[in-house]
C-alpha positions as CSV (number, residue, x, y, z in Angstrom):
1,X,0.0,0.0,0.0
2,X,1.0,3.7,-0.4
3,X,1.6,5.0,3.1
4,X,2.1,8.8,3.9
5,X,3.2,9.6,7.3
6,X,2.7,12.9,8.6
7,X,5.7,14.0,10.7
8,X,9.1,12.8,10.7
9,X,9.6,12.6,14.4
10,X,10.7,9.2,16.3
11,X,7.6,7.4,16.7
12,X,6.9,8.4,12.9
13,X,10.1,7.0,11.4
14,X,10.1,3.9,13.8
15,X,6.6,3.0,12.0
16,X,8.0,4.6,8.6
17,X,10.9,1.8,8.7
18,X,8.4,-1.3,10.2
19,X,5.9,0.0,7.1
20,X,8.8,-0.1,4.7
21,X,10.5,-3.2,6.1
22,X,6.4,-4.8,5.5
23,X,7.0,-3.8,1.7
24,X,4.7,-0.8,1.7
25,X,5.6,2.5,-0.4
26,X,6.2,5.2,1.9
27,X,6.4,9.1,2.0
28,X,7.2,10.9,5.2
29,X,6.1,14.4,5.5
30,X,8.3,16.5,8.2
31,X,8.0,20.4,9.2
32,X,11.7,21.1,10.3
33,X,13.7,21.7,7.5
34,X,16.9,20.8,9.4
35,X,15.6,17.5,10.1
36,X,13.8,16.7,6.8
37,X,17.7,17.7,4.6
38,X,19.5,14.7,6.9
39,X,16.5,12.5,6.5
40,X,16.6,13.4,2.8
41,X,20.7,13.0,2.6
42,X,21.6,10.0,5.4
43,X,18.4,8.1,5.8
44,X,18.2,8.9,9.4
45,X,18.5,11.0,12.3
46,X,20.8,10.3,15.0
47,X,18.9,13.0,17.0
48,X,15.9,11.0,17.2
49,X,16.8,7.3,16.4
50,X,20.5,6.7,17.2
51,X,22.0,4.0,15.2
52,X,18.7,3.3,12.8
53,X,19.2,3.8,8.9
54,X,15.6,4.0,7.2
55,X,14.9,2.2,3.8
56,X,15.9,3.8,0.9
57,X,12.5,3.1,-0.6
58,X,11.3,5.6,1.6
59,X,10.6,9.1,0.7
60,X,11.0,12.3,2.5
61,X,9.4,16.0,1.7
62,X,8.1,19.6,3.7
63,X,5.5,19.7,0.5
64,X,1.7,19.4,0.9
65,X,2.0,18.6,-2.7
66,X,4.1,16.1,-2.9
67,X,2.3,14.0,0.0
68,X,-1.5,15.0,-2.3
69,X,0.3,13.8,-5.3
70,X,1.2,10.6,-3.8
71,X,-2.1,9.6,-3.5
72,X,-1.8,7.7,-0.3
73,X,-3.7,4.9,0.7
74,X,-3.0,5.0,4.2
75,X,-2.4,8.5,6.5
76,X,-0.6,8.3,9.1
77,X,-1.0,11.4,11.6
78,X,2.7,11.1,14.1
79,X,2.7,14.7,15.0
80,X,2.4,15.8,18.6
81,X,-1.0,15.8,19.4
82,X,-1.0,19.5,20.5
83,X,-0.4,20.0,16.8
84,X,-2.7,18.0,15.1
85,X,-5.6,20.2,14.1
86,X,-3.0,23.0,12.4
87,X,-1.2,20.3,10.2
88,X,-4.5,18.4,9.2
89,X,-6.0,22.3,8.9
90,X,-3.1,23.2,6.4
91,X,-3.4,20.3,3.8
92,X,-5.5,20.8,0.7
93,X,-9.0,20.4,0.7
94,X,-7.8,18.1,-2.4
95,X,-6.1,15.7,-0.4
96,X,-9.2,14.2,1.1
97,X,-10.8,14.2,-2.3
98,X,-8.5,11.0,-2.8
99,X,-11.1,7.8,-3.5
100,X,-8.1,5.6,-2.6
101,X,-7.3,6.8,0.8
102,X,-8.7,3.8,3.2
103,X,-7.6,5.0,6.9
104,X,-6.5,8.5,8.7
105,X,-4.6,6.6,11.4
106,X,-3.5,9.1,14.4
107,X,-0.2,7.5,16.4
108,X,-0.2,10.7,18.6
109,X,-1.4,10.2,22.2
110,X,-3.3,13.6,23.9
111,X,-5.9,15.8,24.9
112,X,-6.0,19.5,23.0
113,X,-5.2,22.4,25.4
114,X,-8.1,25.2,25.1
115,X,-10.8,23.1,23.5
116,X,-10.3,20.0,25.4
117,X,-10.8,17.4,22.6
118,X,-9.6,14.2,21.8
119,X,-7.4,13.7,18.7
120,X,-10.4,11.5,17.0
121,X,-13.0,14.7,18.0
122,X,-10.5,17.1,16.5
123,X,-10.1,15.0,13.0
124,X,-14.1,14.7,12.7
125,X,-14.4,18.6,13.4
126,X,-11.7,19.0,10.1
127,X,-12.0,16.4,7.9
128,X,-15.3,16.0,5.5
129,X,-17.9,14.0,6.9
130,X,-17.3,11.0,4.3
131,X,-13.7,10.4,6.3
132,X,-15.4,10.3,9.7
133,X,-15.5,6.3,9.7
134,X,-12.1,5.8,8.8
135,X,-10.5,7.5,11.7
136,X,-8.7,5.5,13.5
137,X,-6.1,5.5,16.6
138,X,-2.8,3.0,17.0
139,X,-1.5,3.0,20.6
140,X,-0.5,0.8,23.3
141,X,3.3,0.1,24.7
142,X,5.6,1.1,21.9
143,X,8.8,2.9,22.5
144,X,9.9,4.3,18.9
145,X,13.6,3.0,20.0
146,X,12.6,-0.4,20.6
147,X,10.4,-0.6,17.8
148,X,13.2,0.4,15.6
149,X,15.1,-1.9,16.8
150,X,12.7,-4.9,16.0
151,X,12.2,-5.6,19.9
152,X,8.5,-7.7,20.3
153,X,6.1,-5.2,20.3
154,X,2.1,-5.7,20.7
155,X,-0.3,-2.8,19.9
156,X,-3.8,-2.0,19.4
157,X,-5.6,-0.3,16.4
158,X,-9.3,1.0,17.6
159,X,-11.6,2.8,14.7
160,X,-15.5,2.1,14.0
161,X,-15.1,-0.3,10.7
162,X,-14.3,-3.5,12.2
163,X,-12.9,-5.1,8.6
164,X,-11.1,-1.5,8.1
165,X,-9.5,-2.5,11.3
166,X,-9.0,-5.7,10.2
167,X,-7.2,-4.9,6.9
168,X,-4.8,-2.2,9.1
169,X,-3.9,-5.2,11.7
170,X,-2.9,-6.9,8.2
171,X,-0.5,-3.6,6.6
172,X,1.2,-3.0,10.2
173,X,2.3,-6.5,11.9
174,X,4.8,-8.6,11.6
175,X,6.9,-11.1,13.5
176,X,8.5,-8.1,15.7
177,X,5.2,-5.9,15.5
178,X,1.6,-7.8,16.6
179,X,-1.5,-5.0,16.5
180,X,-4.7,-6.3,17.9
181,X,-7.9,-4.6,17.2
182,X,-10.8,-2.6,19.1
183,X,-13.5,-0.8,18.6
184,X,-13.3,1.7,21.5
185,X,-11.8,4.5,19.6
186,X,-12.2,7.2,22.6
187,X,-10.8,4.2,25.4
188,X,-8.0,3.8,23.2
189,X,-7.3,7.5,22.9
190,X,-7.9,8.3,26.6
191,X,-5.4,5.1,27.9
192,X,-2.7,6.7,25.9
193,X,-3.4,10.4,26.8
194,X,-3.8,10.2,30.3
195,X,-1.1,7.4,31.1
196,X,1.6,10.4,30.5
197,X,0.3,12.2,33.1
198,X,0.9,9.2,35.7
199,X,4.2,8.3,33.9
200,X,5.1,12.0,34.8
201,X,4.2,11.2,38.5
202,X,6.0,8.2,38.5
203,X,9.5,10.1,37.1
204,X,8.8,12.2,39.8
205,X,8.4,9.6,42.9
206,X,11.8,8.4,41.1
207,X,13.6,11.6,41.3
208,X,12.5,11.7,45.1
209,X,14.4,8.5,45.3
210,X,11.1,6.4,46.6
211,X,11.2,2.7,46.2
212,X,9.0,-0.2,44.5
213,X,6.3,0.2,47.5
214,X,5.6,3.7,46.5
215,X,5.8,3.2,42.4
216,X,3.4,0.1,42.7
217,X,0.9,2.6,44.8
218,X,1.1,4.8,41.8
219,X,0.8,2.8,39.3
220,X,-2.9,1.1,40.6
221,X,-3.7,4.3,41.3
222,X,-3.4,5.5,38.6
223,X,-5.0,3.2,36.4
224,X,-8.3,3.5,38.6
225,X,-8.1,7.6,38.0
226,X,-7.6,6.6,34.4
227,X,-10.3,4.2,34.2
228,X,-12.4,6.8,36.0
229,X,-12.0,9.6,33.5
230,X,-12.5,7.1,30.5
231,X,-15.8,5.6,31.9
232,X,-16.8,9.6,32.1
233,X,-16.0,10.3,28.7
234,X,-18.1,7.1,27.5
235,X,-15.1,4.4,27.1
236,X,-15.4,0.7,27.6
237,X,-13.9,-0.2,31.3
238,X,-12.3,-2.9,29.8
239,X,-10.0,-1.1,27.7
240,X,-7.7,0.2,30.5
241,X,-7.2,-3.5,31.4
242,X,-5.5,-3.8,27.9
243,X,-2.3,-2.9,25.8
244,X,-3.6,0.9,25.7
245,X,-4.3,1.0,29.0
246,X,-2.4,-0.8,31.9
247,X,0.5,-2.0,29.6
248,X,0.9,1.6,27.7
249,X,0.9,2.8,31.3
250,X,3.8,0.4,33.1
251,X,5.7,0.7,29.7
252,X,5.8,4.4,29.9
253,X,6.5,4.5,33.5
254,X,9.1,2.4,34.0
255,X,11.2,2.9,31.2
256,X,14.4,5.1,30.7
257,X,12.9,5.8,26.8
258,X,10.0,7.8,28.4
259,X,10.1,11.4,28.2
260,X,7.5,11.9,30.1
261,X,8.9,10.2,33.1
262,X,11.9,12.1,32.3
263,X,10.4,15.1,33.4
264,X,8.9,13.9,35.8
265,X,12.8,12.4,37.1
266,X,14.2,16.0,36.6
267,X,11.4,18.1,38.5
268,X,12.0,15.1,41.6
269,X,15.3,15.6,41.4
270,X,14.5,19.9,41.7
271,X,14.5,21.2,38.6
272,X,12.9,23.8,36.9
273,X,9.8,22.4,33.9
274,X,11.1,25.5,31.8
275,X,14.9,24.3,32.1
276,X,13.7,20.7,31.2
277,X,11.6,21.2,28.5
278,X,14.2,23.9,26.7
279,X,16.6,21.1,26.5
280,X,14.5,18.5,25.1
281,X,14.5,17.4,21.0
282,X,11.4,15.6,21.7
283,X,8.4,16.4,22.7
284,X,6.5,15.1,26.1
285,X,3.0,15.1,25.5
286,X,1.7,14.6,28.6
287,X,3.0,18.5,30.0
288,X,0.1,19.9,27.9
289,X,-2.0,17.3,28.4
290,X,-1.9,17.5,32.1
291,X,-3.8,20.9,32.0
292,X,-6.5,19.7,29.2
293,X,-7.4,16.7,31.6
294,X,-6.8,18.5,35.1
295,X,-9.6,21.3,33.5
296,X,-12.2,18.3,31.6
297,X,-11.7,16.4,34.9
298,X,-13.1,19.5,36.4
299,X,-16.1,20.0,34.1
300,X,-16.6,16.1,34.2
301,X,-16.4,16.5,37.7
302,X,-14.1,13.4,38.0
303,X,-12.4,13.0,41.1
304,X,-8.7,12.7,39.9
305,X,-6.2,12.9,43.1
306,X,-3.1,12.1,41.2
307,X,-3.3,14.4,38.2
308,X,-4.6,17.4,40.2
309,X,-1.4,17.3,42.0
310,X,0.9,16.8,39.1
311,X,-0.9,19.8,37.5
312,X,0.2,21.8,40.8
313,X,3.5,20.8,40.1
314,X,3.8,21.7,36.7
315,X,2.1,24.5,36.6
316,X,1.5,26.2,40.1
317,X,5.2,25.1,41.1
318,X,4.2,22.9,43.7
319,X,6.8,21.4,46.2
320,X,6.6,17.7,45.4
321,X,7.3,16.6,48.5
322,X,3.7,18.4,49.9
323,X,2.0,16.8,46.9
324,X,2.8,13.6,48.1
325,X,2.3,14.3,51.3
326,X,-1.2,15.5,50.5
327,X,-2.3,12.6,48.7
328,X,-0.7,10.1,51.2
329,X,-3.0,11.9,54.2
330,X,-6.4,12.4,52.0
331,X,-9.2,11.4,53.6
332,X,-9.2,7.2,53.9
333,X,-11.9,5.1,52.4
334,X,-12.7,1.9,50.7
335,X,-11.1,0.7,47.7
């Protein structure tokens, strides 16, 4: 299949090189112009995916154009989530006038600041009406540097179209990649928003040098605020037991690839969110998406401990310490 992937970041080349590896024609749009001329020159970028050379089948361009004359099959949405509606906003109407595109698949996981949507309410408020039931959302526990790297990796795939889903499991896995399929679009999409808040949380109980007691707390805790907010926002409670929930969470709060606990590390360890986020190349989607869910919580009027004091953190400059402290002498009650 033709394949067009919408930003060139490490998430979207790890899936541009497992797509091209499956035999699929690829094109990789990507904004940054210093970033697209190595990708365009080395087939890679060390910045990103140290050590990984793409195909050379694959294709590279900045150019609306290029990626509407390409005719893809298959879109593939890998920019941050905070940037989603601007990049799908900017293409030609033209480009979803294409009879042989199957599947908008969005690979980012968040919650828009301001409007507090999800990524599959955001494409349905820009995209025609006739591409509505081919949105679709890939997430679960996926590291871009593992996945590169052919490490055994199981996803899931959630859109409407059951044999749409079906034909996507098909054009992503492989014996390194397995995707399983749902049809909880908005529990798939709130699993792998909301988990980068609690994998913040967790860098931070790291950086206050807590141990396995405190990180196991955190973690069960977590998924029940999780499940609480998705059951609010009309998600299947059985999603959160899956790979986008549960397993996208421990995934991303355990392991050294995750920027989000990164941050989280840094601010235990006392530093600033400015300082940490000014020296990042990637970005750490669940800063922004801490606010969007810490306000819908709000307006949901979803009791959500945990987030509402990582919020205070980021963003009020909390002392970490009292957060914990607050949360540790709340008011007990039942399970």
């Amino acid at each position: 299949m033709r394949i067009a992937i919408m930003g060139g970041g490490g998430w979207g080349l790890a899936l541009a090189k497992l797509l091209g590896e499956n035999n699929h024609e690829l094109l990789v749009w990507e904004f940054n112009p210093t970033f697209l001329r190595l990708l365009q020159e080395t087939h890679s970028n060390p910045h990103l995916l140290k050590d990984v050379v793409l195909p050379q089948s694959i294709g590279f361009t900045n150019s609306f154009t290029d990626v509407s004359s390409f005719a893809p099959q298959i879109m593939v949405l890998a920019t941050p989530s905070q940037f989603v509606r601007k990049v799908v906003a900017s293409m030609p109407k033209e480009m979803w006038q294409n009879d042989n595109l199957i599947a908008v698949v969005n690979v980012a996981k968040g919650i828009e600041e301001n409007s507090l949507k999800t990524i599959d309410a955001i494409l349905s408020e820009e995209l025609p009406k006739a591409m509505h039931p081919k949105i679709c959302a890939l997430s679960g526990p996926s590291h871009a540097e593992e996945v590169a790297q052919k490490v055994p990796t199981t996803v899931v795939i959630a859109g409407k179209d059951e044999a749409l889903l079906t034909t996507l499991q098909s054009v992503f896995s492989n014996n390194y990649f397995r995707v399983y399929r749902s049809t909880d679009l908005i529990g798939v999409e709130i699993g792998g928003a909301v988990k980068n808040i609690i994998a913040i949380a967790a860098g931070i109980v790291s950086g206050l040098g807590f141990g396995d007691n405190t990180m196991g707390a955190l973690l069960t805790r977590g998924i029940v605020e999780i499940s609480r907010f998705g059951k609010a926002m009309k998600a299947q409670p059985e999603t959160f037991l899956g790979l986008s929930g549960i397993g996208d969470l421990i995934t991303t709060a355990i392991s050294p690839h995750s920027r989000n606990r990164f941050v989280g590390y840094e601010i235990g360890k006392g530093r600033r969110l400015k300082e940490i986020l000014a020296e990042m190349e990637m970005v750490a989607e669940g800063v922004a998406t801490t606010s969007s869910v810490y306000f819908l919580a709000k307006e949901l009027q979803v009791d959500m401990p945990i987030v509402h004091q990582v919020y205070q953190i980021l963003h009020e400059d909390k002392n970490p310490r009292q957060a914990i402290t607050e949360l540790m002498t709340r008011e007990l009650k039942a399970e």
